[in-house]
C-alpha positions in Angstrom: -185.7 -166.1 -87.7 -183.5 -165.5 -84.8 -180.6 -163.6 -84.3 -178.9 -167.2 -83.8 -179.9 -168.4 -86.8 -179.9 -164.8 -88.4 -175.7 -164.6 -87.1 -175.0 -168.4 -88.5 -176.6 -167.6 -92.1 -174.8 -164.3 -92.1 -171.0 -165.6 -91.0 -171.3 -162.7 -87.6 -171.5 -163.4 -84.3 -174.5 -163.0 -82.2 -172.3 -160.1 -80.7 -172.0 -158.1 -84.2 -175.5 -159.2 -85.5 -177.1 -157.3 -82.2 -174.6 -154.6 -82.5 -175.9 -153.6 -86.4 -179.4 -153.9 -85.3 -178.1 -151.3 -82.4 -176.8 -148.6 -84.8 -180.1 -149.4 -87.6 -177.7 -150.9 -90.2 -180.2 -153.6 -90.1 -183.6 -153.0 -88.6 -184.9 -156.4 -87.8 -188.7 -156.6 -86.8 -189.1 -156.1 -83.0 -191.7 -157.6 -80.9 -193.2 -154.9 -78.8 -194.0 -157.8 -75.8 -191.1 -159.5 -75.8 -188.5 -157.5 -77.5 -187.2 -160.3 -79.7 -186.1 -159.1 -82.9 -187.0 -161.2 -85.9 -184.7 -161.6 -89.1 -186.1 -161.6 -92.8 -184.3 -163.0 -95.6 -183.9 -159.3 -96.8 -182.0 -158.5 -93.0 -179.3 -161.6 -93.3 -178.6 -160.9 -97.2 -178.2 -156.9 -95.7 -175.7 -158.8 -93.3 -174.1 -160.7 -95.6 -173.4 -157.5 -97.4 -172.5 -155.3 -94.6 -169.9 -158.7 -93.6 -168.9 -158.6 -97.3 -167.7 -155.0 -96.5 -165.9 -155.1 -93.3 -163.8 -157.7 -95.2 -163.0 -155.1 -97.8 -162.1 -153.1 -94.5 -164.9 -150.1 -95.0 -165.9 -148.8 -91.7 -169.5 -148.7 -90.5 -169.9 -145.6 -91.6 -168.9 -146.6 -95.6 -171.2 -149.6 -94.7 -173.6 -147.3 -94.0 -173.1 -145.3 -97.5 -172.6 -148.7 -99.4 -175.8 -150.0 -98.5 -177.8 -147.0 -98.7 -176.5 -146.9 -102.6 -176.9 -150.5 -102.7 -180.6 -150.1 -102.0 -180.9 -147.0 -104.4 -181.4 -148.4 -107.5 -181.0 -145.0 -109.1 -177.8 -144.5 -107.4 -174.8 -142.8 -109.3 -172.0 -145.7 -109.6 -169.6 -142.9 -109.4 -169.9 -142.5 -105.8 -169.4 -146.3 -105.4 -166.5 -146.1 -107.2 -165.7 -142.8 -105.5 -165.2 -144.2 -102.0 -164.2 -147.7 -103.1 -160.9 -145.7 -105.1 -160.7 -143.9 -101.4 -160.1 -147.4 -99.9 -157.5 -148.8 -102.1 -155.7 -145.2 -101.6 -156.2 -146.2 -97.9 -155.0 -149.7 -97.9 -151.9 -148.8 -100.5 -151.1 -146.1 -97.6 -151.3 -149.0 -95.4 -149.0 -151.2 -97.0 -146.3 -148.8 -97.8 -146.0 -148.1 -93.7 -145.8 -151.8 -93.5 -143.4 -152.4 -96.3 -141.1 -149.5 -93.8 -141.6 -151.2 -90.6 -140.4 -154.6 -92.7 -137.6 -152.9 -94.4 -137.0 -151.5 -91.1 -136.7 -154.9 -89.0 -134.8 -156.3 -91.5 -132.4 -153.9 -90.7 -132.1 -154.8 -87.6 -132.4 -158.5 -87.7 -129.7 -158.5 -90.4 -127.3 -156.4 -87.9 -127.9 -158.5 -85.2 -125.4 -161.0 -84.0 -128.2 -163.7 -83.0 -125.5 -165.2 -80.3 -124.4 -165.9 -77.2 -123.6 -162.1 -76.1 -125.8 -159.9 -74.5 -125.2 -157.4 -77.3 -128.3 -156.6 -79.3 -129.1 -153.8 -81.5 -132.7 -154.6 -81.8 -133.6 -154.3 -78.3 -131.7 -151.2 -78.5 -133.4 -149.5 -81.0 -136.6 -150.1 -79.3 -135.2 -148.7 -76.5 -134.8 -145.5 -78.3 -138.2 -142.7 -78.4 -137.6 -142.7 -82.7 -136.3 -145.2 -84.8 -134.4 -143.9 -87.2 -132.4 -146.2 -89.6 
């Protein structure tokens, strides 16, 4: 199929569906004459997987690792687990800086007036290089 057809089925855009044929996440047949690449039912469930993934937020190089272990049918489910415990360390990470910057503009929406007057410690503390509550 096309890579229209082939970037519906998977959920990706045109765009992204070229872009993973690019880097050989996918490897779509190729015509040699015309250069059109041609999508299998094994190439849009691979992008349905690798979609699946960037959802999870793994980066094309995890997508990369995921599906070569997907495909390995040998493949040790430790190092699945391995770099999917790596991710949650990642994302927990991630939400503790965003629990700060929230605890952090609360602060500062909390202390501000919200009035008339041109005093505002919000805009101030951006002003500042460090924010430092």
């Amino acid at each position: 199929m096309n890579i229209g057809k082939a970037a519906k089925l998977s959920g990706l855009t045109v765009k992204t569906v070229r872009y993973y044929a690019n880097i050989n996440l996918v490897k779509p047949y190729q015509d040699r004459d015309t250069a059109y690449r041609d999508y299998s039912d094994e190439d849009i469930a691979k992008l349905q997987f690798i979609a699946k993934a960037r959802q999870f937020n793994f980066n094309i190089e995890d997508c990369r690792v995921l599906m070569s272990l997907y495909e390995d049918k040998n493949r040790p489910s430790k190092e699945v687990k391995e770099l999917t415990l790596e991710k949650i360390s990642e994302i927990d990470k991630k939400l503790s800086e965003l629990k700060s910057l929230r605890d952090q503009l609360s602060y500062l929406a909390k202390n501000c007036h919200g009035d008339n007057k041109p005093d505002c410690p919000i805009l101030d503390a951006l002003a500042k290089k460090s924010l430092k509550l």
